[in-house]
C-alpha positions, -999 to +999 in steps of 0.1 A: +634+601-090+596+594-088+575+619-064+547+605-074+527+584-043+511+552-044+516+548-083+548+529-089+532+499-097+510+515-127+540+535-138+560+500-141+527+483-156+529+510-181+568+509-185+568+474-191+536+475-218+560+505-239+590+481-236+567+449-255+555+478-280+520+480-269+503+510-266+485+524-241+457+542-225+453+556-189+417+558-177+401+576-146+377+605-131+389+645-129+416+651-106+424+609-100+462+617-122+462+608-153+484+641-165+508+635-133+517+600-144+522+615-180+543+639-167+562+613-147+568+596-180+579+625-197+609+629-174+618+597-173+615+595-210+639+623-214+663+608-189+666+577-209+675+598-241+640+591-260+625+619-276+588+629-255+562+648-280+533+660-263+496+672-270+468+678-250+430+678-262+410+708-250+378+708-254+376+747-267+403+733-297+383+701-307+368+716-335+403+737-349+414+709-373+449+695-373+457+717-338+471+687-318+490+678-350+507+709-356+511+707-320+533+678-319+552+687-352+563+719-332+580+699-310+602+681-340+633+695-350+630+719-380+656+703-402+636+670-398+604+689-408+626+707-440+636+674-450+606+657-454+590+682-471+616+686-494+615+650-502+573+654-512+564+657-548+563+694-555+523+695-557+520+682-524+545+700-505+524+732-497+492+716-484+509+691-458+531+721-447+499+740-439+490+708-420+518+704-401+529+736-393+496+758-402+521+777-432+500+789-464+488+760-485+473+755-518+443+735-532+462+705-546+461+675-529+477+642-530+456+611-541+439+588-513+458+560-499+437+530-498+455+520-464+437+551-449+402+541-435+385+574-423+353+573-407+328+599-405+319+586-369+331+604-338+368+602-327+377+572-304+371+578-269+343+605-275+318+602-243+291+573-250+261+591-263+284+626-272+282+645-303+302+633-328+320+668-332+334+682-362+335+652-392+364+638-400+367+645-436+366+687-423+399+683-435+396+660-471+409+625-474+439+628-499+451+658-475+448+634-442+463+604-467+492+635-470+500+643-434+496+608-422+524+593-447+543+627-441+543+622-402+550+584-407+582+599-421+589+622-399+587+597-366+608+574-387+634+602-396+640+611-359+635+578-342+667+566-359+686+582-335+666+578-300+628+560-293+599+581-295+575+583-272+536+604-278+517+611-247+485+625-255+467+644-229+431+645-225+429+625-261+392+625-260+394+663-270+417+665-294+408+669-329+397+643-353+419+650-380+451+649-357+436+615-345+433+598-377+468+612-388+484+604-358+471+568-353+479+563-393+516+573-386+519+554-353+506+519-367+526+518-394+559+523-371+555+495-345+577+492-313+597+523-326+571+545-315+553+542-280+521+560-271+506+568-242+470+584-242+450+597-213+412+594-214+393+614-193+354+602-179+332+580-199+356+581-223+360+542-238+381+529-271+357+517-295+365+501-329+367+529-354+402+528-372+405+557-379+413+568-344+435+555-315+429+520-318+442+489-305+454+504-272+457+487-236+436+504-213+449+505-175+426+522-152+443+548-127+427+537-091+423+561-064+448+562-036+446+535-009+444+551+028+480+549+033+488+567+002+466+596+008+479+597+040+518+598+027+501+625+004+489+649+028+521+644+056+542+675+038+507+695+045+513+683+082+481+667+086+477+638+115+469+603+099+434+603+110+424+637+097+441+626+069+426+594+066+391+614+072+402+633+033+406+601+023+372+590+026+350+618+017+379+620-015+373+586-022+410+585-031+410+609-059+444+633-053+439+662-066+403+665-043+421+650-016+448+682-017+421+708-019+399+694+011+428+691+030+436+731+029+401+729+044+415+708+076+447+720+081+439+735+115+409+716+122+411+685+132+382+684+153+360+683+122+372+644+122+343+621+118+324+649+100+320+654+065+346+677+050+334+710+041+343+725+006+366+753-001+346+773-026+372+771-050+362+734-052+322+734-046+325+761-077+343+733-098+318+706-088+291+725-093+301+733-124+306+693-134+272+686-123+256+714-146+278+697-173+263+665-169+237+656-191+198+664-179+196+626-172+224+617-152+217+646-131+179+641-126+190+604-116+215+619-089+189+647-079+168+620-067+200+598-050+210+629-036+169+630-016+171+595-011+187+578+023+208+548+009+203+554-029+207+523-048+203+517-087+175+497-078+156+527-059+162+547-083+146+533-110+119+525-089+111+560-088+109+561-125+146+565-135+143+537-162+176+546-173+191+547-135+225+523-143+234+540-170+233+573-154+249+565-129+281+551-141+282+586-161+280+601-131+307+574-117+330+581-145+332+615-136+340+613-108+309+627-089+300+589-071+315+559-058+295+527-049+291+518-015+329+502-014+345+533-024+352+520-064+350+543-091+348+519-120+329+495-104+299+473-119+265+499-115+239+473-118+240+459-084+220+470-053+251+486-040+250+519-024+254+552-044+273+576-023+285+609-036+322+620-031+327+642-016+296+638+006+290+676+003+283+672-032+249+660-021+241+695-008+258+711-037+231+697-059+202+702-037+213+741-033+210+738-069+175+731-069+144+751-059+127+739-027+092+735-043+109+712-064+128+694-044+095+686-020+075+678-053+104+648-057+097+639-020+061+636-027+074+610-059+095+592-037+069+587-010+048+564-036+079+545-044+092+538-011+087+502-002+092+508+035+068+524+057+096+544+075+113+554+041+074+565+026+070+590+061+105+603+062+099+619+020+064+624+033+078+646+060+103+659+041+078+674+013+062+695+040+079+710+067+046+718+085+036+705+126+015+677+123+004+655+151-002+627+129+028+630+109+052+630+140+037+602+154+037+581+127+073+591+125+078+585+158+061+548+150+088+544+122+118+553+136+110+524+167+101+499+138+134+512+120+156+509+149+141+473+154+152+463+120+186+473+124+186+507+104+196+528+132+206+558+110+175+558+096+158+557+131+179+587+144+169+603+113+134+594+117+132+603+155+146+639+149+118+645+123+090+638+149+100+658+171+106+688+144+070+679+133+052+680+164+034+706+173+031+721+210+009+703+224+038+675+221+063+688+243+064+663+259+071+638+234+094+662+215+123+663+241+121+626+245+117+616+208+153+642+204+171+624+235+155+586+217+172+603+183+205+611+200+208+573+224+197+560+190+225+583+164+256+582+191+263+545+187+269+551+147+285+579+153+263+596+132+277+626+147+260+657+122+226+644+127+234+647+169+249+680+170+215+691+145+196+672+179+213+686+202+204+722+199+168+714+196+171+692+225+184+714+249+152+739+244+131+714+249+131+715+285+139+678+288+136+659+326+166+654+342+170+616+333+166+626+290+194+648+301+215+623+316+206+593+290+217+625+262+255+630+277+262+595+280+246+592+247+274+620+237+299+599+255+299+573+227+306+594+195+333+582+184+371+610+186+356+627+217+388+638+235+394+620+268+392+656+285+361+660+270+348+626+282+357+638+314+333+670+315+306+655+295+306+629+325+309+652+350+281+676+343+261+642+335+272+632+372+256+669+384+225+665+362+215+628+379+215+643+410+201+620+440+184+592+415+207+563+423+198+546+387+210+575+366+246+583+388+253+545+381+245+547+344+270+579+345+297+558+369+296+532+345+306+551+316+332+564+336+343+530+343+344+524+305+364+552+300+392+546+325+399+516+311+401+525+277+425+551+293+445+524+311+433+530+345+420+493+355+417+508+395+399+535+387+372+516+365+372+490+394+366+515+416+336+530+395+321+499+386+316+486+421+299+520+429+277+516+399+270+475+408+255+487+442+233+511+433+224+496+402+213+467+427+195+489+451+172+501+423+168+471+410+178+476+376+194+440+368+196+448+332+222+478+339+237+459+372+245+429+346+263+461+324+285+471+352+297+438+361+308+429+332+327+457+332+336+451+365+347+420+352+373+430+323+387+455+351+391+428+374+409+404+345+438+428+338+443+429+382+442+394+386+405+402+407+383+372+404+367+379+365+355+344+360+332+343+388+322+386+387+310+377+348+294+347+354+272+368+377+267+393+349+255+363+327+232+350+350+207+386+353+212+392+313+216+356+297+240+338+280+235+359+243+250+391+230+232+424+248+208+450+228+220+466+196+248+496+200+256+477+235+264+440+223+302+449+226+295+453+262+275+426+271+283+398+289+281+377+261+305+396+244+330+398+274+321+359+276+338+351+242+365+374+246+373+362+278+374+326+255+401+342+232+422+354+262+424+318+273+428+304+239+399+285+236+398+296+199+369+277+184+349+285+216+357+324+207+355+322+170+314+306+169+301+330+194+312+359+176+304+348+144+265+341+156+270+378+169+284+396+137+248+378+124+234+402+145+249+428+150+257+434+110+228+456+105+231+472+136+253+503+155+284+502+136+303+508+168+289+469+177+300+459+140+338+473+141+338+456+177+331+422+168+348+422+134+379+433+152+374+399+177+372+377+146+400+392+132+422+384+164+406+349+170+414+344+135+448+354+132+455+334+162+439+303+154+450+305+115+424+316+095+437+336+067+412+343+042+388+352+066+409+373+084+414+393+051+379+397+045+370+408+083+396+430+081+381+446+047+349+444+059+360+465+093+375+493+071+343+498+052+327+501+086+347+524+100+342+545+070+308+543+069+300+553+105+327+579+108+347+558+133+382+565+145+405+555+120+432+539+146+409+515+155+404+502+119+442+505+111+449+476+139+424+458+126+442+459+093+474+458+102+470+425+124+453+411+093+484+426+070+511+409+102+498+374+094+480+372+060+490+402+041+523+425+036+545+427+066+557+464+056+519+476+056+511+462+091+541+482+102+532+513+090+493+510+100+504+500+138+527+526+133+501+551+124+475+535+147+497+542+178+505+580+170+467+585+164+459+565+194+485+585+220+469+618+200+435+605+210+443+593+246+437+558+237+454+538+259+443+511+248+448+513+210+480+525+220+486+490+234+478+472+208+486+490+180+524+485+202+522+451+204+519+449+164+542+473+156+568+455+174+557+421+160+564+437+127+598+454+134+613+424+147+595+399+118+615+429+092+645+426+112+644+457+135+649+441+168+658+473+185+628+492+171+603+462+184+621+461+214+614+500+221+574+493+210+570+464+233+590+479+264+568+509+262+535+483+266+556+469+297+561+500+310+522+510+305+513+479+323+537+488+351+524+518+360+487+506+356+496+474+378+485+453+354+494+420+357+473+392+331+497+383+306+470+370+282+455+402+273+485+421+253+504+390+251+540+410+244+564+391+267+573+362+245+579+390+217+605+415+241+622+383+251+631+371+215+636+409+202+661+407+236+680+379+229+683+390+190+699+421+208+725+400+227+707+417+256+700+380+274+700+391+307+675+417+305+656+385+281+658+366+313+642+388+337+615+396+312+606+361+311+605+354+347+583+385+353+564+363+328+563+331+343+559+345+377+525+359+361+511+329+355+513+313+386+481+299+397+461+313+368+441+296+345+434+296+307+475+305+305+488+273+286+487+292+251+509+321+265+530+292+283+536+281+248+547+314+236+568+320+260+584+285+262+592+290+222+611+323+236+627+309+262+642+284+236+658+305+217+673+323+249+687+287+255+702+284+221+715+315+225+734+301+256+740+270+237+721+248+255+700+232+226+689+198+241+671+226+268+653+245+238+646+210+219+625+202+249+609+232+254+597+237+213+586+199+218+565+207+249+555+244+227+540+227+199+521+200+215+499+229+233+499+251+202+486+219+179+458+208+212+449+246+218+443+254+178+470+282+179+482+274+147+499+298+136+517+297+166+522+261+160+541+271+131+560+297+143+571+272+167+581+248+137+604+276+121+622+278+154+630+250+154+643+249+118+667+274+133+678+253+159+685+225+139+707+248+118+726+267+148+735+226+151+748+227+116+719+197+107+706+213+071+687+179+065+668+183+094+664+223+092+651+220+056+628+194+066+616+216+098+609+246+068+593+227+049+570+213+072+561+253+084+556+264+045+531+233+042+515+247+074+515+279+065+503+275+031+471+258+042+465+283+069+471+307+041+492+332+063+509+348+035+540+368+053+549+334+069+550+313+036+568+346+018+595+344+050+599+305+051+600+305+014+628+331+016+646+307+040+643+280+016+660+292-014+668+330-007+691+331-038+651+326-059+639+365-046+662+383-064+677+365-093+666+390-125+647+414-101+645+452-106+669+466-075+635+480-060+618+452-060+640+431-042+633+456-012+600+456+010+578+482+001+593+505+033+627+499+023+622+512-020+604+541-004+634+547+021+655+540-008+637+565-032+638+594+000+674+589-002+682+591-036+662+622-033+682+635-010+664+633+024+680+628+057+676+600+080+654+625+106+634+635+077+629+601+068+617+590+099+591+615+104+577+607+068+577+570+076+565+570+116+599+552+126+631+563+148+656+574+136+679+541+145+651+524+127+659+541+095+698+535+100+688+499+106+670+496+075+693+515+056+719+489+064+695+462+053+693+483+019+730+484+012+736+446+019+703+434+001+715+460-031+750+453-023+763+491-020+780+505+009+771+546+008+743+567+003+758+581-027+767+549-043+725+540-034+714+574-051+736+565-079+721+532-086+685+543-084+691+569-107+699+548-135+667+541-155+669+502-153+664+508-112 
């Protein structure tokens, strides 16, 4: 049974390419696992009864002639061996045993076989631009004619009995000679023989015949985030330092083990880039002295630059700049700015280096005088002002007046453009250039550096700051503006929020401005932790003095968040924000505070009350703005599109938010949780349903770990939403009872911010529990009353209601309320809930044993859905339609979801269900439940009888 993660589909791409015959070729970086998926095949080879011959290239044995060949023939039985040579004319019989098995040999050789084609170039799959390495004819033709007929033999001999399968290793490095016999014997032999080759970086299939030709090449990928995460869980990492491997990895596995030793007990490096065990910065060090001069001049200068891109650096006289960098990108030493190891080097994509240390790695290879002699290069190439004095400053470490005002004068410009990293950046170097007669402007060009990093979350280049700050006998306001500054980085603890804030709160001391600036972010705070009376309470503080210094700029701040607090109460929101719009204006707020502006708070006031298209414009017209901006901003508003969109139906865009978000997040070093939800809601309505339970899953463990409250909700919300879609009703109804209890105890009481209710009430009645679905929904409606902007979660909850009904068999009751539910999904633009709404009362019509019309009602969803391009809903209506079509000639695993193979798989490895659960963030029950869903979908009824069946190779 397959250990391997995230690479059953490859291993069944490669299966199914064997089965029609066709050879193959696995190609990736170091350490990505090419030689685990050979060994995968090896075993299940075996299992199946073929006989597995393997060889492996080394690059020490490349020039030993015939050494893979002999390597493979070692692996033959002897009496196969005998009897071939036996049956070889008596002249020839000595030299091809010397070639096969290295015995004494003669001089007499064989005549050539016209069908041999030698070539005298290098073997297939040699690096672009390599030596050719030892000719081919080292070993003469008639003898290569000799072994390759004499191994054609031999393969034919044994695979009478069973298949054959080669897997070469590394085939780059193998010998020439054992390539040209070996792909002589293969062609000649067809489907009888399978081969699958690994080829290690830079290392493509060219024409020459005389090597491996003709093969499919399937590139290994790195791991998604989810994989790398299931990789690291027996190490007992949490998901999000986890997920932080995964990053600075890029997805390779075997680099994604070793940094994890490195985290193991410090998660508090999260958000930081992960530091090397020196068993590891040894090995990459090693593979950038291996690189040729060029490709590592070229990343000696990415590694100086701030955003390298291919266009930069040839700019700065690497002519050669694409090709060296996908070298460099084969070997796994950089991904471009999306994280893709294979991709397309031409662009002006970023080059980032993976691990991020490598950077250093290479710079601590080179001497300082020369590294400053590259900044002074760089400096004439720059096309940005700001770019030109950040090399300028870099080349000489020396206080300059000059200099640190003009970097002082590059950072603001920078910071106006958008490049806020840059700006930090730029901000911290004037104040390390300035002499001391610029005290003064030191301390506030560090706190500027820090209020201008924090948003980011560019958290290295504010602890560097922060240590220079604090000597820099700063005023008592830099002070304050510096801890609230520290407030923002993103995986601060909530206890650590809580002294940062507190000392801030001491430092501002009787200036009204700067204790409301600190109230405020406590405000902030308490309602990302779920206190909504605290944050009130906070906010109106803040609002008064805020007022009585006349700052309407930061008053407009606190009442907006004033306002959200008020919202979850049932305080009056509308009118407290339309004050806050009135002293800042109707558009988004300054960059790194857009997402709490009153604009902002404006448009996702819009999406609580369903006004969708009203929601959907004004944060489109602020992701224009924001998109160059704080990334905290960015993720913020991304994450509103994607819930406006997943509402309202649109589910391409939705996919590409959602992307977009992830790379965000990355970029800036953000808390993973918050990414996952915005993934999973995108996977819940336009993706796979089994992903968006296992991101909300791991959203709301990383959430709880973080003190999250908030994520915590949400990530709830989904995760029921995708236990009861999979058929866990008891699991969803756990998730969502835990958001009502949450709510209880905070007092909140607007139902259109979570929006859970109409999902308890229909996991509830699924449960039989309909009592308990009653009384949630009149806590529901009773929530409404006299509140406006609530007809969309009227809807909802009248589609619930409905099928409480026809649980109770009063169906002309839920006919009326589905009529009444779609008429205000179609008018409000909740489309998908329009659908959802036509599916239920597909179900209706069936319960009433009227197929016609139920069939009709399915049909009319799929169309829906379809257009909407909501993929989970057309897979589940089309599944309704003609369920018999899903598994009709399907392997047994893929007729599961993706989390019930892998609960299959843990079973037939012999798991329990508690170890199970912990792998797969689910209960126990959830497991049994699934388990059950497993047995009737693969029609077994044990455990055993499971393990059985996916033991057998055609599983």
């Amino acid at each position: 049974m397959s250990r391997l993660v995230g690479r059953r589909g490859l291993l069944a791409a490669v299966t199914d390419l064997l089965g029609r015959g066709v050879p193959v070729a696995l190609q990736g970086p170091h350490g990505i696992g090419r030689s685990a998926l050979l060994d995968e095949l090896e075993t299940a080879g075996g299992a199946a009864g073929q006989l597995v011959l393997r060889a492996a290239g080394v690059p020490a044995e490349r020039s030993l002639p015939l050494a893979a060949l002999r390597d493979l023939v070692a692996q033959l039985p002897a009496a196969a061996v005998d009897q071939v040579l036996q049956a070889l004319p008596p002249t020839s019989r000595a030299p091809v045993a010397d070639g096969l098995r290295g015995t004494p040999s003669t001089d007499t050789h064989p005549e050539p076989d016209p069908g041999l084609e030698p070539s005298t170039g290098p073997v297939s799959g040699a690096p672009s631009g390599a030596p050719a390495g030892p000719p081919l004819l080292a070993v003469d033709e008639p003898l290569l004619v000799a072994l390759g007929r004499a191994l054609q033999a031999l393969l034919e001999l044994v695979s009478r009995r069973s298949r054959v399968l080669l897997l070469l290793d590394d085939v780059q490095w193998l010998d020439a000679e054992s390539s040209v016999v070996v792909g002589y014997a293969r062609r000649r032999l067809g489907d009888r023989v399978g081969l699958v080759a690994s080829l290690g970086p830079g290392d493509g299939i060219d024409s020459d015949p005389a090597a491996l030709v003709d093969l499919h090449v399937l590139t290994v990928p790195p791991l998604e985030v989810a994989e790398t995460i299931d990789l690291l869980a027996p190490l007992g990492l949490p998901a999000q330092v986890a997920h932080r491997v995964h990053l600075d990895a890029a997805g390779v596995p075997a680099l994604a083990l070793a940094l994890a030793g490195a985290l193991r007990d410090q998660p508090a490096l999260l958000g930081r880039p992960v530091p090397l065990p020196v068993s590891i910065e040894r090995v990459l060090r090693q593979r950038l002295l291996a690189l040729p001069e060029d490709p590592r001049e070229t990343l000696l200068r990415a590694a100086l630059l701030h955003r390298p891109t291919v266009r930069q650096l040839r700019r700065s006289g690497r002519i050669a700049a694409e090709e060296d960098i996908r070298v460099a990108v084969a070997a796994g030493l950089v991904v471009d700015g999306r994280g893709a190891h294979l991709a397309d080097a031409s662009g002006d994509g970023e080059v980032r280096f993976t691990p991020a240390r490598l950077a250093s790695v290479l710079l601590d290879l080179t001497p300082a005088a020369r590294r400053a002699a590259l900044h002074e290069e760089l400096a004439e190439a720059a096309v940005r002002p700001a770019e030109r004095a950040r090399h300028r400053a870099l080349a000489d470490p020396r206080p300059r007046a000059d200099l640190a005002r003009e970097l002082a004068d590059a950072a603001r410009d920078a910071a106006a453009a958008g490049a806020r990293d840059l700006a930090a950046e730029l901000y911290v170097l004037a104040a390390d250039r300035a002499p001391a007669d610029l005290a003064g402007s030191r301390a506030e060009w560090l706190a500027t550096g820090i209020e201008t990093a924090a948003p980011g979350n560019h958290v290295d280049l504010v602890r560097g700051a922060l240590a220079d700050f604090l000597d820099a006998a700063p005023t008592a306001e830099q002070t304050v503006r510096v801890r609230l500054a520290l407030a923002e980085l993103a995986g601060s603890p909530a206890g650590t929020l809580d002294d940062v804030l507190a000392v801030a709160l001491s430092d501002a001391g009787d200036d009204d401005r700067l204790v409301a600036m600190v109230l405020l972010q406590r405000s902030r705070v308490a309602l990302m932790e779920a206190r909504p009376e605290e944050s009130i309470r906070r906010a109106e503080q803040a609002v008064e003095l805020l007022g009585r210094a006349g700052d309407d700029t930061g008053r407009a701040a606190a009442l907006t968040a004033l306002a959200a607090a008020y919202r979850w109460l049932g305080g009056p929101h509308d009118a407290t924000l339309a004050r806050a719009v009135d002293l800042a204006g109707p558009g988004p707020g300054a960059d790194g505070l857009v997402h709490t502006s009153p604009g902002y708070m404006a448009a996702r006031f819009a999406f609580y009350d369903d006004r969708l298209e009203e929601a959907w414009s004004a944060f489109r017209a602020m992701l224009a703005q924001v998109e160059r901006g704080a990334g905290t901003d960015e993720a913020h508003v991304l994450r509103c599109l994607v819930e406006v969109g997943a509402r309202a139906g649109h589910g391409r865009e939705v996919v590409e938010y959602a992307a977009r978000a992830a790379r965000v997040g990355a970029e800036f070093g953000l808390d993973p949780h918050t990414a996952w939800f915005v993934q999973a809601q995108a996977e819940l309505v336009a993706g796979d349903l089994d992903r968006a339970r296992r991101l909300a899953g791991q959203g709301a463990s990383a959430a709880e770990d973080s003190g999250d409250a908030r994520y915590l909700q949400r990530h709830l919300v989904l995760l029921g939403q995708a236990l009861l879609r999979g058929g866990d009703a008891e699991g969803a109804a756990r998730a969502l009872e835990r958001v009502r209890g949450m709510e209880q105890r905070s007092r909140v009481v607007d139902p259109t911010v979570n929006r859970w209710q109409h999902e308890l009430v229909t996991a509830l009645v699924r449960l039989g529990r309909l009592e308990e679905a009653s009384g949630v929904l009149a806590e529901a409606r009773r929530a409404l009353d006299g509140r406006s902007g609530t007809d969309g979660v009227g809807a909802q909850l009248d589609r619930a209601e409905a099928e409480l009904l026809t649980a109770r068999g009063d169906a002309e009751g839920a006919v009326l309320l589905l009529d009444r539910a779609a008429k205000v999904c179609a008018d409000l633009g909740m489309r998908v809930d329009q659908g959802r709404t036509l599916v239920a009362r597909a179900h209706l019509e069936r319960r009433r044993r009227r197929a016609a019309a139920a069939r009709a009602g399915l049909e009319e969803a799929l169309a829906l859905f379809t257009d909407l391009r909501a993929r989970t809903w057309v897979e589940q209506v089309r599944a309704e339609l003609d369920p018999a079509a899903a598994t009709v000639g399907t392997p047994l695993l893929d007729r599961l979801t993706e989390t019930e193979a892998r609960i299959a798989r843990e079973v037939a490895a012999g798991a329990s269900n508690r170890e199970i659960a912990a792998r797969t963030y689910v209960s126990v029950k959830t497991v049994e439940a699934t388990l059950t869903r497993i047995y009737r979908k693969l029609d077994v009824r044990s455990r055993t009888q499971l393990a059985s069946l996916l033991r057998d190779p055609g599983a």
